[in-house]
C-alpha positions in Angstrom: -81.6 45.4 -106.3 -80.4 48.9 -105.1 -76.7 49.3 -103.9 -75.9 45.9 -105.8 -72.9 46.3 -108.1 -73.6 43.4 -110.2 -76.9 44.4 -110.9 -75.5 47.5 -111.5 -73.3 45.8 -114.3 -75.9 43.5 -115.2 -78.4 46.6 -116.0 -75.6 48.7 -118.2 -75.3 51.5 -115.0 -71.9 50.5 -114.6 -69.7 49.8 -117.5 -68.2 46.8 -118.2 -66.3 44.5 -120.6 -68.0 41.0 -120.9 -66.2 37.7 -121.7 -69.7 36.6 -122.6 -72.8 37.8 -122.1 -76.7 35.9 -122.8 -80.6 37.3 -121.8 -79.4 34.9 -118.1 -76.0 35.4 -117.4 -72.7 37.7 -118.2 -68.9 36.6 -117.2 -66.0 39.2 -116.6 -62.7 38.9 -115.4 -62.5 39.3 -111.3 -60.9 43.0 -110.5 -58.5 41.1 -108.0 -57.5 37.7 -109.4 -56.4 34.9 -108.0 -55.4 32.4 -110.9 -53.9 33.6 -114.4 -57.1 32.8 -115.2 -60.2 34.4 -112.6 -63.7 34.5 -114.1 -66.9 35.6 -112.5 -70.2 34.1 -113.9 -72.8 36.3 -113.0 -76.7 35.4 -113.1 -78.4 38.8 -114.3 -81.3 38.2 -111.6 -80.2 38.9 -108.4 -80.7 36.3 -106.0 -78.4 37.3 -102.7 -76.6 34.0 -102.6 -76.7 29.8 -102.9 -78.9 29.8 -99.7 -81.4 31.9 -101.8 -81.7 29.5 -104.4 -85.6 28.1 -105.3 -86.5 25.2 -107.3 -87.3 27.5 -110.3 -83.0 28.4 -110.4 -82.3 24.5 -111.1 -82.0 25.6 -115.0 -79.8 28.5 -114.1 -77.5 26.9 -112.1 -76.9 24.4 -115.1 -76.6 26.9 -117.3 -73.8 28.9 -114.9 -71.8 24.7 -114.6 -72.2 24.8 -118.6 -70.8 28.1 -119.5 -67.9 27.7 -116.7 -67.3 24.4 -119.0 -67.1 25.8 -122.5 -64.9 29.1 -121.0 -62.5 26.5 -119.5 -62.3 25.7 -122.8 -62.1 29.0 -124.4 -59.2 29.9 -122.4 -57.4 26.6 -122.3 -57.4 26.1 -118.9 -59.6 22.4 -119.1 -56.9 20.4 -118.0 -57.2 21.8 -114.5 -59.4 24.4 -112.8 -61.6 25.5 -110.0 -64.8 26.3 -109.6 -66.3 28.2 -106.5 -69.2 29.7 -104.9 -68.9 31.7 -101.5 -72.1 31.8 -99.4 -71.9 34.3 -97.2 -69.4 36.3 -95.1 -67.7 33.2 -93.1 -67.4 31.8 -96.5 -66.1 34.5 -97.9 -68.7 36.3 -99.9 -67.7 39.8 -100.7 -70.3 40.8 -103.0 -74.0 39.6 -101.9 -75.1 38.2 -105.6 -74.5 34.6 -106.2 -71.4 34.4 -109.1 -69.0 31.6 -109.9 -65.5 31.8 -109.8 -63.8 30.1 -112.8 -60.1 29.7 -112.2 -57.4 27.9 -113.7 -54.6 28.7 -115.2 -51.9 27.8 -113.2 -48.4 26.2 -114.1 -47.9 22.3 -112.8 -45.2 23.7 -110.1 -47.7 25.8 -108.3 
């Protein structure tokens, strides 16, 4: 998609360092975090958001749930994180390509 910067990212335009990266999906830290911990999952195929979603994305989806499990893990944050999708501008979509947020990290007093 033109003017997309994860697509952008996704297709090597833009540079970027990935926390993991597969032939579906890539995950990078968020350029303005909000946990000690704030990773984006990002599905390589653009789809604009969860209201695009089709039938055939029921794999992918999984897939995004899985790898937001096993990073939790990774970066020892499994005891207690978030996980977030915002549809939308009301819901506070910035970026108009579906991603998971992943954040944790957080100290007990906060």
């Amino acid at each position: 998609m033109e003017n997309c910067i994860f697509c952008d990212i996704a297709s090597k335009i833009l540079p970027k360092e990935f926390l993991y990266e597969d032939n579906e999906l890539m995950a990078f830290t968020d350029i303005k975090p909000l946990a000690p911990v704030h990773i984006l999952i990002v599905p390589k195929e653009h789809i604009a958001s969860i209201n695009s979603l089709k039938e055939s994305h029921k794999n992918l989806i999984g897939n995004m749930f899985l790898l937001a499990k096993e990073m939790a893990k990774d970066y020892e944050i499994s005891e207690g994180y978030k996980i977030t999708f915002n549809t939308g501008r009301k819901g506070g979509q910035l970026i108009d390509h579906l991603h998971l947020h992943l954040m944790g990290g957080w100290k007990e007093d906060q």
